[in-house]
C-alpha positions in Angstrom: -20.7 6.6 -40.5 -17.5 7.8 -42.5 -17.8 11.3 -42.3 -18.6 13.7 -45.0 -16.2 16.3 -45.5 -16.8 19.8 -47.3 -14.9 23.1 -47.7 -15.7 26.2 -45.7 -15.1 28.5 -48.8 -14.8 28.0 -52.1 -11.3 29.7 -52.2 -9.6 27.4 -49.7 -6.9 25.5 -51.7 -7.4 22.0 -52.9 -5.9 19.4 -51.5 -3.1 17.1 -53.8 -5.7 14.9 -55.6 -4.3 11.8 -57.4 -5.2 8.8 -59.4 -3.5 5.2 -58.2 -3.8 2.1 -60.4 -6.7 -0.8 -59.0 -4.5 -3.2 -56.5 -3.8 -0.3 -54.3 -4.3 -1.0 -50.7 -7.0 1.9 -48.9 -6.8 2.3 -45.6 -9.9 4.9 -45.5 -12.6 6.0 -47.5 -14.4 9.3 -47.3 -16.3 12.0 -49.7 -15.7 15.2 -50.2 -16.9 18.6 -52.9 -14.9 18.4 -56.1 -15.6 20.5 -58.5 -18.7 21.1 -57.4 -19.5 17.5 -56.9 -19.6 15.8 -53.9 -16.9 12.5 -55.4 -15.4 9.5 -53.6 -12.0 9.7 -51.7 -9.7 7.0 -50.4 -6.1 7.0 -48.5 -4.0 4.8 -50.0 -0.3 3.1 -49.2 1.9 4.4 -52.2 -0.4 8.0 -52.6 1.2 11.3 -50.9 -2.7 12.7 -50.7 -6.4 11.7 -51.7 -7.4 9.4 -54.3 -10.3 10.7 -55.7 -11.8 7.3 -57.3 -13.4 7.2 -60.4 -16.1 5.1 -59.1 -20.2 4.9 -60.6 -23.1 6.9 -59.6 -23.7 10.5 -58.6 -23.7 11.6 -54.4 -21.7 8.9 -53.3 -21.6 8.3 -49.1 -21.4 6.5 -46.4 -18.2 4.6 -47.9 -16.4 1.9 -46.1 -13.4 0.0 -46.7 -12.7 -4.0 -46.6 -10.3 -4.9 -43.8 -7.8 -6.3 -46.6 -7.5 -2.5 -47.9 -8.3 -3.6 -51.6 -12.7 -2.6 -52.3 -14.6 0.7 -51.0 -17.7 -0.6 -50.4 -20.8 2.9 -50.7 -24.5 4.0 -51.4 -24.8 6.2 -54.4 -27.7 7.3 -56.8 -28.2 5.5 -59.6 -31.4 6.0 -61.9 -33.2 7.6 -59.0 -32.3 4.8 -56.4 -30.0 4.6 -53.5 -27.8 1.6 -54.2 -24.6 -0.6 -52.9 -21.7 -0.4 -55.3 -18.2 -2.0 -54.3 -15.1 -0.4 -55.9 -12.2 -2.5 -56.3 -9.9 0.2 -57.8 -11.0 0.0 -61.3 -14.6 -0.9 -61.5 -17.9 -0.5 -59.7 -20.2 -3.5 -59.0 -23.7 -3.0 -58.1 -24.7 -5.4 -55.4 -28.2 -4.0 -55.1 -29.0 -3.5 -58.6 -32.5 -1.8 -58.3 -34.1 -4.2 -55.7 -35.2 -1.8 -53.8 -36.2 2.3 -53.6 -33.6 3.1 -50.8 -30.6 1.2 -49.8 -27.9 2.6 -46.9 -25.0 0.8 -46.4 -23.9 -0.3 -43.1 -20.8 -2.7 -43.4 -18.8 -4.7 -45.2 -17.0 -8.1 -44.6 -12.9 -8.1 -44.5 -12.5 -9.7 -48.3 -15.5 -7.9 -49.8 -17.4 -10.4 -50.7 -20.6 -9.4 -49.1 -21.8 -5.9 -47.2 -25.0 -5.5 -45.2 -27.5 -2.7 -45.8 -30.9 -1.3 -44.5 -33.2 -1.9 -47.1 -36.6 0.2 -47.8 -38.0 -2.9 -49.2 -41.8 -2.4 -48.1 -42.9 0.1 -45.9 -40.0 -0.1 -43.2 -36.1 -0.5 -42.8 -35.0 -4.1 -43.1 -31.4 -5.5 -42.7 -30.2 -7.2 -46.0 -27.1 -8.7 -46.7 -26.1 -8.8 -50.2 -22.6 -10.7 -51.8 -20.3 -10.3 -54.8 -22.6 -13.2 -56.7 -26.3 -10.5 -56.7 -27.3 -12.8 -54.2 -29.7 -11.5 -50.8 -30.9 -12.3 -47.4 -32.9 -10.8 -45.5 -31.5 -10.7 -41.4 -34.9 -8.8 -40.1 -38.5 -8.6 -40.5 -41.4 -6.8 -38.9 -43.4 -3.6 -38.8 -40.5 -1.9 -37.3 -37.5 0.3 -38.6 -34.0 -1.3 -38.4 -30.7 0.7 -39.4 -27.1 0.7 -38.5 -26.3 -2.4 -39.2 -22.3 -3.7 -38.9 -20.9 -7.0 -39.9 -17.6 -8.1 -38.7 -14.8 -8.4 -40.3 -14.8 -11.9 -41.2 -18.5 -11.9 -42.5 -19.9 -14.6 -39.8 -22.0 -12.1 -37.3 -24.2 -8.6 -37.7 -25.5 -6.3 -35.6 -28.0 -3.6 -36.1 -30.7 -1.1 -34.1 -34.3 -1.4 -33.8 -36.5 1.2 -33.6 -39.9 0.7 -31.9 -42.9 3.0 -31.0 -43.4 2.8 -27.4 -46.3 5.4 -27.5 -47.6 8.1 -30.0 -44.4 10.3 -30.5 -42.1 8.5 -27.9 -39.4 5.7 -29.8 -37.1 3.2 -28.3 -34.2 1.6 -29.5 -32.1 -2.1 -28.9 -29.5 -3.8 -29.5 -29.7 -7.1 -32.0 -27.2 -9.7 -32.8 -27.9 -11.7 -35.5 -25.5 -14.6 -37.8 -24.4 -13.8 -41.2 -26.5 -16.2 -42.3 -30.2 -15.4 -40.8 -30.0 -17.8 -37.9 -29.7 -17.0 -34.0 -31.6 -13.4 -33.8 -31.2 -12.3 -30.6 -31.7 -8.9 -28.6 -29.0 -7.9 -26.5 -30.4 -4.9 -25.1 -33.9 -4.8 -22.7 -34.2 -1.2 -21.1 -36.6 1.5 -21.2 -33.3 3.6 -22.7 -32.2 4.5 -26.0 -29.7 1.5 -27.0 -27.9 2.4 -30.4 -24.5 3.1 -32.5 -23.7 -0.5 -32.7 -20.4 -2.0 -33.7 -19.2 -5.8 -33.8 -16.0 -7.2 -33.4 -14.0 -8.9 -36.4 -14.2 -12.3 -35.1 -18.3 -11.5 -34.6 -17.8 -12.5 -30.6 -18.3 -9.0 -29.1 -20.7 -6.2 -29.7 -20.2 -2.5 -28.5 -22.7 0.2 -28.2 -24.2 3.4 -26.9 -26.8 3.6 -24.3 -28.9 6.5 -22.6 -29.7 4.2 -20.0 -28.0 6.0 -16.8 -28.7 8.9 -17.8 -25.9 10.1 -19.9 -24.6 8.4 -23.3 -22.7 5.5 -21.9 -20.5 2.9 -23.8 -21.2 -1.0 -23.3 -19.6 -4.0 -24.5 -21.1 -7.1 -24.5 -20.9 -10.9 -25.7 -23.1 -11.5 -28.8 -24.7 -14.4 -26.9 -25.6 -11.9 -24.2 -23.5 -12.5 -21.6 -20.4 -10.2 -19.8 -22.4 -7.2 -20.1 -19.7 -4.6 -19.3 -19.3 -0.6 -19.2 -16.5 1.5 -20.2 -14.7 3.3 -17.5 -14.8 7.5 -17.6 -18.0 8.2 -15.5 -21.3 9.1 -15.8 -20.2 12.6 -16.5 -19.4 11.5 -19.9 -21.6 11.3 -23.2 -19.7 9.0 -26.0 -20.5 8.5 -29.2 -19.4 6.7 -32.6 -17.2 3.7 -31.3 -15.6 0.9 -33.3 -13.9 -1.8 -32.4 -9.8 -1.4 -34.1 -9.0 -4.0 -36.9 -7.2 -6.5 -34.5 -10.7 -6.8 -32.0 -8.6 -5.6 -28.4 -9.1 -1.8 -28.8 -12.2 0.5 -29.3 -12.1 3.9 -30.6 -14.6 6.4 -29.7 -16.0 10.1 -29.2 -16.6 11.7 -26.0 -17.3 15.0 -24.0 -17.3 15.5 -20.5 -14.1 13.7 -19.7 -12.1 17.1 -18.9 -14.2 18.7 -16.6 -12.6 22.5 -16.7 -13.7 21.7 -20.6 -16.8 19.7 -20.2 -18.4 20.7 -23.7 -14.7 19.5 -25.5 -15.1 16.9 -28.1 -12.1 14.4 -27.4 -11.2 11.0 -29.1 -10.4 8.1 -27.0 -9.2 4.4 -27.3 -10.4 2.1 -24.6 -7.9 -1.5 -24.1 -10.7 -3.9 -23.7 -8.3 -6.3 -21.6 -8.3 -3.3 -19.3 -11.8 -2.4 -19.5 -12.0 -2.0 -15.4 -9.9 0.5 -15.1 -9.1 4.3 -16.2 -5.3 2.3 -17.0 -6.9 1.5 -20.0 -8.6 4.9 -21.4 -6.5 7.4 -23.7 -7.4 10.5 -24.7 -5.8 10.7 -28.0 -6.2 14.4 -28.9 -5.7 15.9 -25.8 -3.3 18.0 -27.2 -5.8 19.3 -30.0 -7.4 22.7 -29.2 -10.3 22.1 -31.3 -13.8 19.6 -31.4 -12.3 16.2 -33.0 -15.2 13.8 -33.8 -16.4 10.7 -36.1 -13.1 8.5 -35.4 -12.1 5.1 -37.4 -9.4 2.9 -37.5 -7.4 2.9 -40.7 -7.6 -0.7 -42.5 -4.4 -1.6 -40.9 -4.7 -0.5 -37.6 -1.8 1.9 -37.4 -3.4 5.3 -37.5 -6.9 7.0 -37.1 -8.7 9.3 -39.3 -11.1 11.9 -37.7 -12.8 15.4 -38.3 -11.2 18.5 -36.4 -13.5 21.8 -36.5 -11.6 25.1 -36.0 -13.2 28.4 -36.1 -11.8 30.6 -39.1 -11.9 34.7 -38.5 -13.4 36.6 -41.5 -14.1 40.1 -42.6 -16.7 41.6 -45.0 -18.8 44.7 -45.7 -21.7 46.1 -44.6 -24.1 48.3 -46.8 -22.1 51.5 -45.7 -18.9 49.1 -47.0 -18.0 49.4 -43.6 -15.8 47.0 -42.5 -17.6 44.2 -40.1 -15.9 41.1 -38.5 -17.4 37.5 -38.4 -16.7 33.8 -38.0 -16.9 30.7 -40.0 -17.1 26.9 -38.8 -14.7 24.7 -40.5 -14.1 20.9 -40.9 -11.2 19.0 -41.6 -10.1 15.2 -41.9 -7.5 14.8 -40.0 -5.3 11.4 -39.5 -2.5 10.8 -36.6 -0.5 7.9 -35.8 -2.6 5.8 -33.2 1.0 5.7 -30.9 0.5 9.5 -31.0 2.4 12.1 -32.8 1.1 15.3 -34.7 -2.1 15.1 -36.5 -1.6 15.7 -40.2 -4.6 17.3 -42.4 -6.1 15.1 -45.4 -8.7 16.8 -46.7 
């Protein structure tokens, strides 16, 4: 999910917040603390730093962007319930409009017309998918838990996890694939392994994903029939996390330790060239150059640059009862963005 950003300290200095008429075009979405509140953020085109959006509902996350740059789709409290509200710039629409207790956003289609959720409409996590028009279906059904669901970019194709209890106190997780418009279910995923973090390509043909089932946390692609199952090169040594396929379907971006071996605990992002997927040729460590734990990476709307979080350890010094002087550390995070053809990483938030 887009990552939630907050300060270490209160005294750190605010970033350049400005307001951008609706028609802008967002490449990222994100929240952050604002005066105290946690508010919604975008980067956009013709703004020098964050947008903070004047958008409905109080603890806005989990935000995501339509791939034409012009609606933040996010779950938000309103009157007690989670809900689905899609920004366009000016105004907030609420797609979910009370139907149910809880719902957590998990994609939304390129020209915003409709975003899948999971839904705590009974007693379990469904997958819904609700439009522009109020409108809802329901992609899933059963006495078990579905979440993260993803629908690609041009609204024809989701995929989400299932939980399922194995055992008293042991879970599993798969893979699903399912059509935008309830038909074709199908599980794309049959181990005794954990199966999860799903992602779908814009065109709805390919599904990528994280699996525990050699061991360590593997990355898979696969056809959303099933077939040309197919792992990303790097070795077992690595654990990935987080991918997501870039806006133009031949790239996936994604989180990994392990890779550097004299720094196996190292948090690195990495694009993988799926029409090299058999070879190391087509792996890059994009912030090899970064002395610090970079995680949670996405693809601005356009392709061009990625957006990730970069902790850094800050020195600090206080008092102890004796006002003795005493010497400590705090974790920080920021959002950072770099060009994806490499460059410096700039800080965003």
């Amino acid at each position: 999910m887009p990552p939630k950003v907050e300060r270490a300290k209160d005294g750190e200095p605010a970033p350049v917040e400005v307001e951008t008429p609706s028609g802008d075009f967002y490449l990222f979405a994100y929240t952050a603390l604002s005066g105290g509140k946690t508010r919604l953020f975008a980067v956009a085109t013709t703004a020098a730093g964050p947008v903070k959006l004047d958008s409905e509902g109080s603890h806005p996350s989990l935000p995501k962007v339509s791939g034409d740059g012009k609606s933040i789709a996010y779950t938000a409290s309103v009157e007690g319930k989670n809900e689905i509200l899609l920004f366009d710039g000016q105004d907030s629409v609420n797609l979910t409009n009370g139907f149910a207790k809880d719902n957590w956003l998990g994609g939304v289609a390129s020209d915003g017309s409709k975003v899948v959720s999971s839904t705590l409409a009974d007693s379990n996590l469904d997958i819904f998918l609700f439009d522009k028009n109020g409108d809802k279906l329901q992609l899933s059904t059963g006495a078990t838990d579905e979440t993260e669901p993803r629908i690609s970019r041009d609204g024809t194709g989701v995929t989400f996890t299932r939980i399922t209890l194995e055992k008293p106190g042991q879970t599993k997780s798969d893979v699903y694939f399912v059509m935008a418009d309830g038909s074709g279910l199908k599980k794309l995923t049959d181990n005794s392994a954990h199966n999860y973090s799903p992602d779908i390509s814009p065109d709805g043909s390919r599904i990528c994903y994280i699996s525990t089932e050699l061991g360590s946390q593997q990355l898979f692609i696969v056809n959303a029939d099933g077939s040309g199952l197919r792992r990303a090169p790097g070795g077992s040594h690595m654990n990935c996390s987080d991918p997501t396929f870039s806006p133009d379907g031949k790239k996936i971006l994604f989180n990994a330790t392990g890779y550097d071996q004299e720094s196996p605990q190292e948090f690195d992002i990495f694009e993988l060239e799926l029409d090299k997927i058999g070879s190391l040729a087509g792996l890059k460590n994009l912030t090899q150059d970064i002395d610090y734990h970079c995680q949670s990476p996405y693809y601005s709307t356009d392709g061009k640059r990625i957006f990730f979080l970069q902790t850094d350890t800050l020195a600090t010094m206080t008092q102890d009862d004796k006002g003795m002087p005493v010497t400590g550390q705090v974790q920080r995070q920021l959002l950072m963005s770099m060009p994806i053809t490499g460059g410096k990483a700039v800080k965003v938030h």
